[in-house]
TIMI-2910 file (N, C-alpha, C, CB; in pm, 1 decimal, decimal comma, always signed):
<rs>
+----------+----------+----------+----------+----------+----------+----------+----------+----------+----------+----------+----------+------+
!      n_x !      n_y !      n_z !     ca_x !     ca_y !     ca_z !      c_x !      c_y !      c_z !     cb_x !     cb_y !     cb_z ! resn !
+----------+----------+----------+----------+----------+----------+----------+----------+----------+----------+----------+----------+------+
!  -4298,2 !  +4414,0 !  +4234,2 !  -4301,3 !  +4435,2 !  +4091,7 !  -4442,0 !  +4480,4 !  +4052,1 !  -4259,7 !  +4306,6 !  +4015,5 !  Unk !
!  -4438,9 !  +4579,3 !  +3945,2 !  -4577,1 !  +4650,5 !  +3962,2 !  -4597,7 !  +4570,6 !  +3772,9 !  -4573,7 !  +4888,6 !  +4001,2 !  Unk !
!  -4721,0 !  +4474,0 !  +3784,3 !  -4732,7 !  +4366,7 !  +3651,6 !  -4772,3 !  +4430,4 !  +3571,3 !  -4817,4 !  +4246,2 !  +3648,8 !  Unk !
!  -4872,6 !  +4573,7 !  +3585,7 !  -4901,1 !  +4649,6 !  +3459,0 !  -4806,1 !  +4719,7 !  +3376,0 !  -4983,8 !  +4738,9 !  +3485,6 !  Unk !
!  -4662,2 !  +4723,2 !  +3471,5 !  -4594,4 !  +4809,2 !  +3356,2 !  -4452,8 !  +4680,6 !  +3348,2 !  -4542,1 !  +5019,6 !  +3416,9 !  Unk !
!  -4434,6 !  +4576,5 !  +3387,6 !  -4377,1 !  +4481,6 !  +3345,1 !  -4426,9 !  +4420,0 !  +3180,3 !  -4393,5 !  +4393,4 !  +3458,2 !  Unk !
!  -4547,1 !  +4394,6 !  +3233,3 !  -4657,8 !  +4346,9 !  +3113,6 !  -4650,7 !  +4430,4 !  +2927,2 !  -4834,6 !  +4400,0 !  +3198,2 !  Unk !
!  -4679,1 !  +4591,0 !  +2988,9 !  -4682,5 !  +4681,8 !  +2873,7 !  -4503,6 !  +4668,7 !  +2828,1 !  -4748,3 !  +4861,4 !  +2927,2 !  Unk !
!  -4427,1 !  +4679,1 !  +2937,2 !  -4235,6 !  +4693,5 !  +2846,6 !  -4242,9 !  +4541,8 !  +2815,4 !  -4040,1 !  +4745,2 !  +2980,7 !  Unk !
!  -4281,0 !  +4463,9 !  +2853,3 !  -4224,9 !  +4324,0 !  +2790,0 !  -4330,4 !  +4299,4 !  +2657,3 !  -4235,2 !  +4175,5 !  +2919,9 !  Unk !
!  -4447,6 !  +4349,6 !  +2614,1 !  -4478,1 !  +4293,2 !  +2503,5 !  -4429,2 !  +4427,2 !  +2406,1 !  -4640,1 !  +4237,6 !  +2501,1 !  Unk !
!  -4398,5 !  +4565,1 !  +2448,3 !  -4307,5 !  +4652,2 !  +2376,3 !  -4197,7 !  +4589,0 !  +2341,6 !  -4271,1 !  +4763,6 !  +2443,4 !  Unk !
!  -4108,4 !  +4551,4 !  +2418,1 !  -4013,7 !  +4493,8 !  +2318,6 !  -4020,9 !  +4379,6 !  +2231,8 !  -3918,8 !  +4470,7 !  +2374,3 !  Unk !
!  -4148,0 !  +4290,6 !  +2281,8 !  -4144,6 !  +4225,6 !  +2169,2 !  -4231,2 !  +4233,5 !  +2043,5 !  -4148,7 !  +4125,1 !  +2205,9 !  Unk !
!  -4328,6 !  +4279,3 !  +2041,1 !  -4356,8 !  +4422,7 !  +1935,1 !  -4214,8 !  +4462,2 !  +1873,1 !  -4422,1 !  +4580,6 !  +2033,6 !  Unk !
!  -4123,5 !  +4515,3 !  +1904,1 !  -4026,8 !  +4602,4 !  +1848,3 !  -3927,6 !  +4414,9 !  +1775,3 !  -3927,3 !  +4744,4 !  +2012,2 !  Unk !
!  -3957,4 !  +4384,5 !  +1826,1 !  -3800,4 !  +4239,0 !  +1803,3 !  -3893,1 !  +4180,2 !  +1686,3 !  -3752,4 !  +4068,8 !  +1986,1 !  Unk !
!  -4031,0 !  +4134,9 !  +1701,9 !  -4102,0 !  +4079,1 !  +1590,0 !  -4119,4 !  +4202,4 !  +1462,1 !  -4254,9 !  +4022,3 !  +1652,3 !  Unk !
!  -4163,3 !  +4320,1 !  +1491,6 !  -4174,3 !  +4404,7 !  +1363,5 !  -4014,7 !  +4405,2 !  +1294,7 !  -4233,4 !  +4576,0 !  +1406,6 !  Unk !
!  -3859,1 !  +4417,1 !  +1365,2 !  -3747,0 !  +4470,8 !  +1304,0 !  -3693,0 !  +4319,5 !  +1263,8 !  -3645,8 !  +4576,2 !  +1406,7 !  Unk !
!  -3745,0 !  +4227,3 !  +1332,6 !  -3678,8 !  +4079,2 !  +1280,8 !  -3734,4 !  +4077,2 !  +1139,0 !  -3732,8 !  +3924,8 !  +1376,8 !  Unk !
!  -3883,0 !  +4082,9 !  +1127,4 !  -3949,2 !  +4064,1 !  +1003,3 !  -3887,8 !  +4106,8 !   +927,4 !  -4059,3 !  +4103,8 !   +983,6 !  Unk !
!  -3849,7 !  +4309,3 !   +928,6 !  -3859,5 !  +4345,4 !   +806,5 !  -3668,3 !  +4306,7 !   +742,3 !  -3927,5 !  +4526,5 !   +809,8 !  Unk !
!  -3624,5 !  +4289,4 !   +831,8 !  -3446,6 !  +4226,0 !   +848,3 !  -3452,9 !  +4140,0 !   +735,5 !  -3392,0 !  +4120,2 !  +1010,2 !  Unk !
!  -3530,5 !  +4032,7 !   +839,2 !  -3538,2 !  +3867,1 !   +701,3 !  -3555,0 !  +3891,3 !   +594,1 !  -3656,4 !  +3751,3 !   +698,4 !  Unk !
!  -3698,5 !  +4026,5 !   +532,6 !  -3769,5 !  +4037,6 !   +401,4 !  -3678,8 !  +4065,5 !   +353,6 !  -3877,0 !  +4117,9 !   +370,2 !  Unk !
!  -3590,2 !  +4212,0 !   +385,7 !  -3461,9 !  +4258,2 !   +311,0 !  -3360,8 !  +4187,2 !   +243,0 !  -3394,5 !  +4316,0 !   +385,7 !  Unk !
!  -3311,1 !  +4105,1 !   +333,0 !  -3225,4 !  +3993,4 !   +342,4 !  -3268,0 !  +3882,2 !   +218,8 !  -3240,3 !  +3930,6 !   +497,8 !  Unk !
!  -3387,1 !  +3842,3 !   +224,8 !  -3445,2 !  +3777,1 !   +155,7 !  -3514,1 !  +3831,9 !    -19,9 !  -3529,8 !  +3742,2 !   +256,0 !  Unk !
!  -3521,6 !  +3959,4 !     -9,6 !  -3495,6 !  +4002,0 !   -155,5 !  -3379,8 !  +4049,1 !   -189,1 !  -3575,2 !  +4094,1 !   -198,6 !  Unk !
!  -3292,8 !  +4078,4 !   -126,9 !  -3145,0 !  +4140,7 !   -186,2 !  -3095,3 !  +4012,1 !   -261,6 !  -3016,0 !  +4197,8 !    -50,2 !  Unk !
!  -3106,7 !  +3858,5 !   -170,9 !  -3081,8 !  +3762,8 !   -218,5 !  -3115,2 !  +3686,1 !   -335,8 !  -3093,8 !  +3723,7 !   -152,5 !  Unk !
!  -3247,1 !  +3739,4 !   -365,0 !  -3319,1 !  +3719,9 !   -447,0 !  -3285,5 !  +3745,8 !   -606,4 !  -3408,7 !  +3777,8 !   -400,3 !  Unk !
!  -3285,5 !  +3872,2 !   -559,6 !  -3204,4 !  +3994,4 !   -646,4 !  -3055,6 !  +3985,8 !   -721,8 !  -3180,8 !  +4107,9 !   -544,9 !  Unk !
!  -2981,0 !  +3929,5 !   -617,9 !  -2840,5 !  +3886,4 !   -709,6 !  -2800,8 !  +3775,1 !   -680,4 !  -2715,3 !  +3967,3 !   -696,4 !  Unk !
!  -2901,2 !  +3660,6 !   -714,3 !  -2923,6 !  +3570,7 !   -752,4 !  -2867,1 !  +3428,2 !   -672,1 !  -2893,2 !  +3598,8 !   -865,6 !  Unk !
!  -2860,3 !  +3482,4 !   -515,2 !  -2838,6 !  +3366,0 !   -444,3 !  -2914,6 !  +3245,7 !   -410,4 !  -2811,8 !  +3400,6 !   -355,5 !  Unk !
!  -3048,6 !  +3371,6 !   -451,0 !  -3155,5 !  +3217,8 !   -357,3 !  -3238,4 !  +3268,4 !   -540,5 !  -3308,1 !  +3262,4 !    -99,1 !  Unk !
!  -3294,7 !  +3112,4 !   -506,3 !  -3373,3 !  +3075,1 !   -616,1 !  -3530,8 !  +3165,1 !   -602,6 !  -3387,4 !  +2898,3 !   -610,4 !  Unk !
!  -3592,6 !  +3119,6 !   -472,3 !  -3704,6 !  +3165,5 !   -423,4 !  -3769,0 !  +3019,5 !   -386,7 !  -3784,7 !  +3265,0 !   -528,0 !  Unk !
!  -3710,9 !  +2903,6 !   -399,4 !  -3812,4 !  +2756,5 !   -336,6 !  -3740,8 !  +2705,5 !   -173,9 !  -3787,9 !  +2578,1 !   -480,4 !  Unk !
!  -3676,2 !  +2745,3 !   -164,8 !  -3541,2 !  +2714,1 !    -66,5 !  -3659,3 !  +2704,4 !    +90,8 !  -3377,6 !  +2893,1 !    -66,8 !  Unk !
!  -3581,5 !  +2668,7 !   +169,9 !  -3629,0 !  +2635,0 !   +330,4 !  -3487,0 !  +2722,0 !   +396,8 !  -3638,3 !  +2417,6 !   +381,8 !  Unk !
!  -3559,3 !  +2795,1 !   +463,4 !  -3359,7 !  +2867,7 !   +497,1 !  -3419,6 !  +2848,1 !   +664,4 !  -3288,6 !  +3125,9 !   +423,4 !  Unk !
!  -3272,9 !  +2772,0 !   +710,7 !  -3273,0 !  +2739,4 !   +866,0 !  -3270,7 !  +2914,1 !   +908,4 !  -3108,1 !  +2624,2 !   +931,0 !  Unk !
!  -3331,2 !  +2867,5 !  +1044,7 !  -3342,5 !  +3055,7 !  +1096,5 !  -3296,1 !  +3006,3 !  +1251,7 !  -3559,1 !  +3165,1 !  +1089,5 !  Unk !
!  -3256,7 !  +3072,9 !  +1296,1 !  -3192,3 !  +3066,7 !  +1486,1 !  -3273,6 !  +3210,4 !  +1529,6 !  -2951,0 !  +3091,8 !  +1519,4 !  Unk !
!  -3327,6 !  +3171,0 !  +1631,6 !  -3317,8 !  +3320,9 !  +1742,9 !  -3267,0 !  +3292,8 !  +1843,2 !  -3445,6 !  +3394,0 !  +1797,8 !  Unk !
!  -3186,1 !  +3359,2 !  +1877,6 !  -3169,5 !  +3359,9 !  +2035,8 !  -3174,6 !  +3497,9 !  +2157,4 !  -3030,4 !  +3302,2 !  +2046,4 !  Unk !
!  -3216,3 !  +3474,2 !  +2252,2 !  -3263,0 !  +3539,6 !  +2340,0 !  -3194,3 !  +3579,1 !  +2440,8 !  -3344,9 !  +3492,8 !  +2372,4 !  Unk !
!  -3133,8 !  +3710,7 !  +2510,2 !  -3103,3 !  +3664,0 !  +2611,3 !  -3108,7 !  +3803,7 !  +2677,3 !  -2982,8 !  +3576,8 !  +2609,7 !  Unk !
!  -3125,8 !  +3764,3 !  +2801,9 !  -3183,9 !  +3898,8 !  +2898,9 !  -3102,1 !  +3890,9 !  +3050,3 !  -3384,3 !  +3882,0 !  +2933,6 !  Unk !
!  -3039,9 !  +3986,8 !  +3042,3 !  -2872,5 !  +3967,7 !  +3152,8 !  -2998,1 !  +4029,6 !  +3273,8 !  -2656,2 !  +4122,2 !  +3103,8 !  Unk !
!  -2907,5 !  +4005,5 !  +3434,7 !  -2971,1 !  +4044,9 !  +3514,1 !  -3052,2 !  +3901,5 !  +3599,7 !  -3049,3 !  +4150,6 !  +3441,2 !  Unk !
!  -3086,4 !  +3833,4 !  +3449,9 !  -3174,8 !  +3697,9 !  +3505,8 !  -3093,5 !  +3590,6 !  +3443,1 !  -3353,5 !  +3684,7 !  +3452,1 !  Unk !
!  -2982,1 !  +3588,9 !  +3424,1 !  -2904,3 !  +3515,3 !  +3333,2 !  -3047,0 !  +3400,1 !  +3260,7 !  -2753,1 !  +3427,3 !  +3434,3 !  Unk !
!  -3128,4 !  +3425,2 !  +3142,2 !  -3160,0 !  +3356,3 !  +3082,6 !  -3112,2 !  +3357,6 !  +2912,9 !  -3272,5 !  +3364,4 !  +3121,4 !  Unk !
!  -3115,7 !  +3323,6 !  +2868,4 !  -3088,5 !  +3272,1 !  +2711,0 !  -3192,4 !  +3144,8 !  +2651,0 !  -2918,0 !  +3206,8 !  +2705,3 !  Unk !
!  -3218,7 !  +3174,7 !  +2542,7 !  -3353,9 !  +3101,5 !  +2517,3 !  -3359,8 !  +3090,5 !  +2364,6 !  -3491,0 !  +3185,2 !  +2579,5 !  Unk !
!  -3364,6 !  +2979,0 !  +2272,4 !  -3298,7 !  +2963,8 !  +2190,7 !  -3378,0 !  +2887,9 !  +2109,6 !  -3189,4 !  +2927,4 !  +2224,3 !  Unk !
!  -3445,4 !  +2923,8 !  +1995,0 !  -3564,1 !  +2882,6 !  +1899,8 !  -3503,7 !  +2870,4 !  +1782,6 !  -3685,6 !  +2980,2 !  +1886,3 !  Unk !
!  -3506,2 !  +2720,3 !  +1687,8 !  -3479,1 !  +2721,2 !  +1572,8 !  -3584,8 !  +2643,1 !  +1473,0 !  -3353,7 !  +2677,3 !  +1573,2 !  Unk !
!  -3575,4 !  +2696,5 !  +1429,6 !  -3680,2 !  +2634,2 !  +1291,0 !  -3615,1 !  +2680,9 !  +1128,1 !  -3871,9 !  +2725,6 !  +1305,3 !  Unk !
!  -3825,4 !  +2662,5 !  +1037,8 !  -3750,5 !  +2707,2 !   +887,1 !  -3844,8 !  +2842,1 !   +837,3 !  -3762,5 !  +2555,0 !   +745,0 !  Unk !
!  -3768,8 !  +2871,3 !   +734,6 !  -3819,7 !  +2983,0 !   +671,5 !  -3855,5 !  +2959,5 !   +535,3 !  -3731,9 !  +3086,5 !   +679,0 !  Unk !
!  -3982,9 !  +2941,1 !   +457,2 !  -4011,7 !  +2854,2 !   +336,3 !  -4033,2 !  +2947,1 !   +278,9 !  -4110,8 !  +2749,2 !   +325,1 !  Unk !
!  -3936,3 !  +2965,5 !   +143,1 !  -4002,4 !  +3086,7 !    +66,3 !  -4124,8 !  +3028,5 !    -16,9 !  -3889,0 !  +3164,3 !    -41,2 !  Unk !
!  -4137,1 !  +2903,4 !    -77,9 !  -4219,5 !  +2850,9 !   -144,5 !  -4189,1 !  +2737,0 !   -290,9 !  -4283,3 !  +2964,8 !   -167,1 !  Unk !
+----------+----------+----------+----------+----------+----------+----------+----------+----------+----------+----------+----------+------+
</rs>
């Protein structure tokens, strides 16, 4: 396995998963805003999950999302 170009595609995609997750949630989170589901004080549960075939892993992070 050659680690310099393991290294550069694995923080590319996650570069790409953190910039399109973000702007997902923001959207998500003013449309809601907008027609009047969420107040704007709320804690909204969030899931990621992960999973990368080949190595059968899955990897599975939950927490909150505080609008304020």
């Amino acid at each position: 396995m050659n680690e310099d170009v393991f290294n550069t595609s694995l923080r590319g995609f996650l570069k790409k998963v953190g910039i399109t997750s973000q702007r997902e949630i923001e959207k998500a989170v003013r449309d809601a805003l907008a027609n009047g589901s969420l107040k704007g004080n709320e804690k909204l549960p969030a899931k990621m999950v992960l999973t990368i075939g080949g190595i059968s892993l899955t990897h599975e992070i939950n927490d909150e999302i505080e609008l304020g």
